[in-house]
C-alpha positions, 0 to 999 in steps of 0.5 A, a space after each residue: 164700799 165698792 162704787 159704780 162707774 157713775 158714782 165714781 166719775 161724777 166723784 172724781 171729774 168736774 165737768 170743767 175738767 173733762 172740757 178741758 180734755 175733751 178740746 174745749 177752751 175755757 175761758 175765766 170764770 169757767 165760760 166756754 162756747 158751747 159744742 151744743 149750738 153755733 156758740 158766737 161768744 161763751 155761753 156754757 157754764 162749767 161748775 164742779 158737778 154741772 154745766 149749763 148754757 145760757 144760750 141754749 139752756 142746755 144742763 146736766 151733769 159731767 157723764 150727761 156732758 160727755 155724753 152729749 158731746 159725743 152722741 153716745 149714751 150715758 154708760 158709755 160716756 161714763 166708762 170713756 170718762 173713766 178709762 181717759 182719767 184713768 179711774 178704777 170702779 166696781 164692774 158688779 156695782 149696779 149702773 144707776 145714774 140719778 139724773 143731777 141738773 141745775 136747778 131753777 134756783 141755781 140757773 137764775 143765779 148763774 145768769 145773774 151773775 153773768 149778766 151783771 158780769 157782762 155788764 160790769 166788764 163793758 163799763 170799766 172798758 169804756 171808762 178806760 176808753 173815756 179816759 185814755 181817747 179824749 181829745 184833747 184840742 178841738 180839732 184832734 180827730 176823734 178816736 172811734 173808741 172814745 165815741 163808743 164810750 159817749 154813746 154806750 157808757 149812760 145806756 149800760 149804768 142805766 142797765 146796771 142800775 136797772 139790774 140793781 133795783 128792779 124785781 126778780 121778774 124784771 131781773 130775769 127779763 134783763 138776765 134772759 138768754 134772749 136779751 139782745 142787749 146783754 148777747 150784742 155786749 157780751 159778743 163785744 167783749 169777745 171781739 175786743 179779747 180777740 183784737 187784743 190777742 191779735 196785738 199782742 200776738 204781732 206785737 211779740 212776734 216783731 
């Protein structure tokens, strides 16, 4: 049975794929920064047949990703999808492109899992901070890292545990896009990846 050209692509390209190759790094997890607002740290979700923006709450699928990114029309981001990967599709076949979006199910659980992750990844960087920066005789001048690790360590596992036992309305508040303290932590971590890459860039550069 011969396809149109949105069956085809929504088919054959993810819409981590068509990030990829449209110039955006994604990161681990499928996390970017989204094209779509003045992104600090990433907030776009890619899955396989949709993405979603925590920060902006922007959704859809691949040919409505594409579409958005260029500012063209969703006919038109299909075929550029389709000529750029090289697809083959039925020109007679009848354009219909049924809008595919997350879910609100869906998108609750995408920003659940990336709150706790947030979370998760921030409290073993200050164990580690605990661990490797403690001071060993009174008079050792105190590193910058251990301090942060004394004065965010309890407030983060209070969140976390608040995550674990709280209800699904209480959840969704700590898991809002709006969280200043979910958005100020995930902004760390990108600071801290980004102080690392530096390193480790002077590093073998020596």
């Amino acid at each position: 049975m011969e396809q149109s050209v949105f069956e085809v692509v929504k088919q054959s390209v993810t819409t981590k794929a068509a990030a990829e190759h449209y110039g955006i790094e994604v990161k681990r997890g499928g996390m970017a920064k989204c094209p779509f607002h003045s992104d600090q740290s990433p907030s776009l979700k890619l899955n396989d047949d949709y993405y979603y923006c925590f920060g902006c709450g922007a959704t859809g699928d691949v040919i409505d990703f594409v579409a958005r990114l260029f500012q063209i029309g969703n006919k038109e981001a299909a075929e550029r999808i389709a000529a750029d990967f090289g697809l083959q599709y039925d020109t007679h076949v009848p354009y219909v492109l049924p809008k595919r979006t997350a879910t609100a199910v869906q998108i609750a659980k995408q920003r659940e899992r990336y709150t706790y992750g947030v979370l998760t990844r921030y409290h073993s960087q200050l164990q580690e901070w605990l661990a490797r920066y403690a001071p060993e005789n009174p008079d050792d001048e105190i590193d910058s890292r251990y301090l942060e690790a004394i004065h965010q360590k309890d407030y983060v596992e209070y969140l976390m545990d608040t995550f674990l036992s709280s209800s699904l309305e209480e959840r969704a508040l700590i898991c809002s896009e709006r969280n200043p303290d979910i958005r100020r932590i995930a902004h760390r971590l990108v600071q801290l990846t980004n102080e690392n890459r530096q390193i480790s860039t002077e590093f073998l550069s020596r």
